[in-house]
N, C-alpha and C positions, 0 to 999 in steps of 0.2 A: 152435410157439413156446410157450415154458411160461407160464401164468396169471399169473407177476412181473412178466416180462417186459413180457406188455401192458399193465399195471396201470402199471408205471412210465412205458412211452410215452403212457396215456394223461394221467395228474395231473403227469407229472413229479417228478425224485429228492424224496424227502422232506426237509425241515429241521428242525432240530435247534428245540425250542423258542425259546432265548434268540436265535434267529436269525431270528426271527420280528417283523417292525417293532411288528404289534398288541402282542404281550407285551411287547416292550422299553417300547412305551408305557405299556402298564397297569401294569407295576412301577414306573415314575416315578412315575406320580400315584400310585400304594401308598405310597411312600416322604415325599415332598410333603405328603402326608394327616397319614402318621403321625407327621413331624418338626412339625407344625401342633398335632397334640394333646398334642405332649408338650411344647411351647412352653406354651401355652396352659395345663397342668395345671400346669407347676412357678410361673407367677405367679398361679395363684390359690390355689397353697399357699404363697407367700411375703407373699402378700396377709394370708392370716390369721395368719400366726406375727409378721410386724414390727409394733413396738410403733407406735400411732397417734402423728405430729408433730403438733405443735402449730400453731395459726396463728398467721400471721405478725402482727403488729401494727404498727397505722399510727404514723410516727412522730409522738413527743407534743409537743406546744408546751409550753414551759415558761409553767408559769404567775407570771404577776407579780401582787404584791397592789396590789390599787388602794388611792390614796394616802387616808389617812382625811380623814373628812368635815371640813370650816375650823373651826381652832378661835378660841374668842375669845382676844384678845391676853391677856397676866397683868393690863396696867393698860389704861385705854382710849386708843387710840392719840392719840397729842401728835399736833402740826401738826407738816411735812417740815422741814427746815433746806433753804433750797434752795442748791445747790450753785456759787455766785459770784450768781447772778442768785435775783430775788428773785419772788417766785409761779410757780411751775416746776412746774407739772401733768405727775405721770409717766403713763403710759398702762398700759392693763391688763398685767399679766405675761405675760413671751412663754412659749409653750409651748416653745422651744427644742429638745433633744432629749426623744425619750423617756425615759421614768421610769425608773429603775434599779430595781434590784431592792430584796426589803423588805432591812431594815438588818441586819448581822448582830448577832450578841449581843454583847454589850460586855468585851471583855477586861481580866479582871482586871490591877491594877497590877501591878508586880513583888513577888514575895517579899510580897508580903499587904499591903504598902504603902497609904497613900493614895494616889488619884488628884493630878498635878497641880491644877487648882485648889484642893484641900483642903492639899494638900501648903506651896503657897506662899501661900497666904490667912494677911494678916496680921491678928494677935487684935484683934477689936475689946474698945472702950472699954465698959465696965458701961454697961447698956443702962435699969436701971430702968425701962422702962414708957415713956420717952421716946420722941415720933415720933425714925426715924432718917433722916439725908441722908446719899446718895452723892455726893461734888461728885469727875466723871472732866475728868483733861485732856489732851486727845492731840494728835496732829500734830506730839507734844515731837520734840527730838531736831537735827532741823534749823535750829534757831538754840540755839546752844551757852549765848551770854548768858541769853537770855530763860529756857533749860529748869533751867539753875541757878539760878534765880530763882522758879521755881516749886517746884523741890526743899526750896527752902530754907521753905516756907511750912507752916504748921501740919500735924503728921499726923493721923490716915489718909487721905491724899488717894490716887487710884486714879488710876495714870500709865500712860498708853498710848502708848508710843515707836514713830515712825517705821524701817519694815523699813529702810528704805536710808537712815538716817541714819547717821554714821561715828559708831565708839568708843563704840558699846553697851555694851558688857560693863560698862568703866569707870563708864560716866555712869547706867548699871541699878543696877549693884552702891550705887554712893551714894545713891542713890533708896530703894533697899531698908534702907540703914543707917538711915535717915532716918525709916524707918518708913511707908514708901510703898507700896502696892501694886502690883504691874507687871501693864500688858495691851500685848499686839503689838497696833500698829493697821495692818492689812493693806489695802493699798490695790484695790480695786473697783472697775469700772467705770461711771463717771456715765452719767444721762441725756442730757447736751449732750455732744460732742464736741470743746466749744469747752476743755473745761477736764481739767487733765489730773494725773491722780490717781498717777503715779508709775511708774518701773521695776517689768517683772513683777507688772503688773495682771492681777486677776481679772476675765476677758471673755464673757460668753454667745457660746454656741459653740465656748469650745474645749475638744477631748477631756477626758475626767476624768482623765485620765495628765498632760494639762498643766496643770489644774487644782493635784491635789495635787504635782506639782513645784515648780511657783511659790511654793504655800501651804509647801511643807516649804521652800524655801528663805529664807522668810520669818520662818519659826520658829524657825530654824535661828542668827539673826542673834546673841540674847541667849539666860540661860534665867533660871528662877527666875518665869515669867511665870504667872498663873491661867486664859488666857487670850486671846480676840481682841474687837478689835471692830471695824467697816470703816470705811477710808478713804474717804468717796464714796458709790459704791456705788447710785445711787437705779433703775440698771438692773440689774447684777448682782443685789441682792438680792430684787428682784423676778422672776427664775428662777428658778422650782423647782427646775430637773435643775441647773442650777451651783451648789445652794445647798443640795442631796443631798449631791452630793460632799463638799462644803466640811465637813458636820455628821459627813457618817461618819467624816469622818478627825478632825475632833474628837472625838465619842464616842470612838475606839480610841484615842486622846491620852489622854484623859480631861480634857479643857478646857471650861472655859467661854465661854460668848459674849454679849456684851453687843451689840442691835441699836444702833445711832444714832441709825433709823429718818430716813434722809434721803429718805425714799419713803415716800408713803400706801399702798403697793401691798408693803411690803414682807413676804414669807415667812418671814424668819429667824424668829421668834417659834415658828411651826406646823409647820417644818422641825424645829428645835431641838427641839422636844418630839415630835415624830415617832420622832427618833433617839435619842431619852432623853439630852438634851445641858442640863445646867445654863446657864440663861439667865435676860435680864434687859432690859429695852427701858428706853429714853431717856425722859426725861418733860418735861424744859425745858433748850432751847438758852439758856448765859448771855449769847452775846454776838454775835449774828448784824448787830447794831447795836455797835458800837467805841466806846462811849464810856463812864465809870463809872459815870454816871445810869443807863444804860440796864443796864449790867449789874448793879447796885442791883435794880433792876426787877425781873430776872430772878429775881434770890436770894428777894425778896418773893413772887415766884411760889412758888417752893421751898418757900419756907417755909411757906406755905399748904396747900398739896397733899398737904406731909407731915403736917399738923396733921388736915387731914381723910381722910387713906389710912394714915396711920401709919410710911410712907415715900416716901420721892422720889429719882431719880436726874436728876443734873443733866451735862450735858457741859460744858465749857467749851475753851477754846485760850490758849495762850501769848503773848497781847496786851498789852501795855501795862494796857490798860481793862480786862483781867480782873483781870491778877496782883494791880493796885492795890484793884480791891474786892474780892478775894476776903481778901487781907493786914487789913484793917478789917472784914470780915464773919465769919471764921471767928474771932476769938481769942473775939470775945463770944455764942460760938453756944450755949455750953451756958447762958450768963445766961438766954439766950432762951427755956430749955426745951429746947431738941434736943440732939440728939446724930448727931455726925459716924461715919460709920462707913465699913470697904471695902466695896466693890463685891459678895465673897463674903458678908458679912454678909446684906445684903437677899437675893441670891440665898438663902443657906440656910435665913434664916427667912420667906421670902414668895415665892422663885420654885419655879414646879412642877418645876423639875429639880433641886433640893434635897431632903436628905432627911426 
């Protein structure tokens, strides 16, 4: 038998390498290996050519400027008028909502214009060196008698009509010929509940969206006005966030605001100059007592206050007891030394949102 022969009966036919389980193995992990290193080499050449991202950044809170530190009032605050009942202690100012944001910048008037209040501010009388008085009378409007009765009284008197009194336009427009000066008096919400300050009252707590609705619908009634002063009000004006609102949309008005100050507690004054808003605070209620004596009284106040400040503002109402002594007080006010003047007068030359 030939030497192949045995050779094959003894190891058996020979196989073909790739026919061989071991090598079919070790080419796999050859292959395995070298698809590993070429993974592996093309991210860390992708590694150094892409340009480094940035990190990410946490998102920012917007920041809000805290409200500036209390300022002192223009004059030293008068006592409250209280609101039908008489020593009516308001309670500290509600925090309400959060503080809005700072105020934005004040929008020029139109076409280079004056602002309203300067716009409708009627010229006061030669001032010579005299103390001046503001004598304001509001709540007009709602008894039709009584407010042509006041119209008809010496000028520059400062008239503050009722929002939802009928036939403004009319009964402004004659006020104005008259030489009057016009303020909207916007009704606000009192500290008692019991007494009730009018349609589309300004309330703590509600949105600023229903704030300036209200207020613009109120504004909206007459024009020619220099601005507002509130109806009420001894809780509304004691919230800051409602009383934000109220000033930003005056500033971008360009109006004034005169406080009433029917609240010891109240912010208008520190709001108002917050938002660079021309203002002017209350200094003596003429007739919280209804009689001529007593509103006499009042004017003696006035007239006092302006002799040692240089000015006074007085509120008064459409009473009987007022029209009658303010008709005998005013014709002889310049004998006295004084001088009558609007409401924008003293603001321009004494209040800090004048210029």
């Amino acid at each position: 038998m030939a030497r192949r022969d045995i050779r094959h009966m003894l190891i058996g036919p020979r196989k073909r390498l790739w026919e061989r389980p071991s090598v079919v193995v070790a080419l796999m992990v050859a292959v395995l290996v070298l698809g590993l290193g070429i993974g592996v080499g093309v991210g860390l050449l992708a590694g150094r050519t892409a340009p480094p991202q940035p990190p990410v950044e946490p998102e920012q809170a917007i920041a809000v400027e805290p409200p500036p530190p209390p300022v002192e009032p223009v004059v030293p605050p008068p006592a409250p008028r209280p609101e039908g009942a008489s020593n009516v202690q308001a309670p500290p100012p509600s925090t309400g909502v959060a503080l809005m944001a700072p105020p934005p910048a004040p929008v020029p008037p139109a076409s280079g214009g004056l602002p309203p209040w300067q716009r409708f501010a009627v010229a006061s009388p030669p001032i010579k060196g005299r103390p001046m008085v503001t004598v304001v009378i509001d709540d007009l409007g709602l008894d039709r008698r009584r407010a042509e009765r006041v119209l008809a009284l010496p000028a520059p008197l400062t008239l503050a009509f009722m929002t939802y009194a009928e036939d403004l336009p009319q009964l402004t427009a004659t006020a104005r010929s008259r030489g009057h000066e016009l303020m909207v008096h916007v009704p606000m919400q009192p500290l008692a509940g019991a007494y009730d300050p009018g349609p589309d009252v300004l309330e703590v707590g509600q949105s600023p969206d229903e704030i300036r609705r209200r207020l613009a619908w109120g504004l909206s009634r007459f024009d020619g006005f220099v601005g507002l002063n509130n109806h009420m009000g001894s809780r509304f004006t004691a919230n800051a966030a409602g009383m934000q609102v109220v000033m930003e949309d005056m500033r971008r008005r360009g109006l004034a605001f005169l406080d009433s100050v029917t609240t010891d507690h109240s912010v208008g004054a520190a709001q108002a100059r917050r938002y660079g808003v021309p203002f002017a605070a209350r200094d003596v209620f003429l007739d919280n007592e209804q009689s001529v004596s007593a509103v006499r009284g009042q004017l003696a106040k006035l007239e006092e206050l302006a002799r040692k400040r240089g000015h006074a503002i007085a509120i008064g109402h459409p009473h009987d007891a007022t029209i009658e002594a303010l008709a005998g007080w005013l014709p002889r006010l310049e004998g006295r030394g004084l001088v009558l003047v609007p409401l924008t007068t003293i603001i321009r030359t004494h209040g800090p949102g004048g210029p």
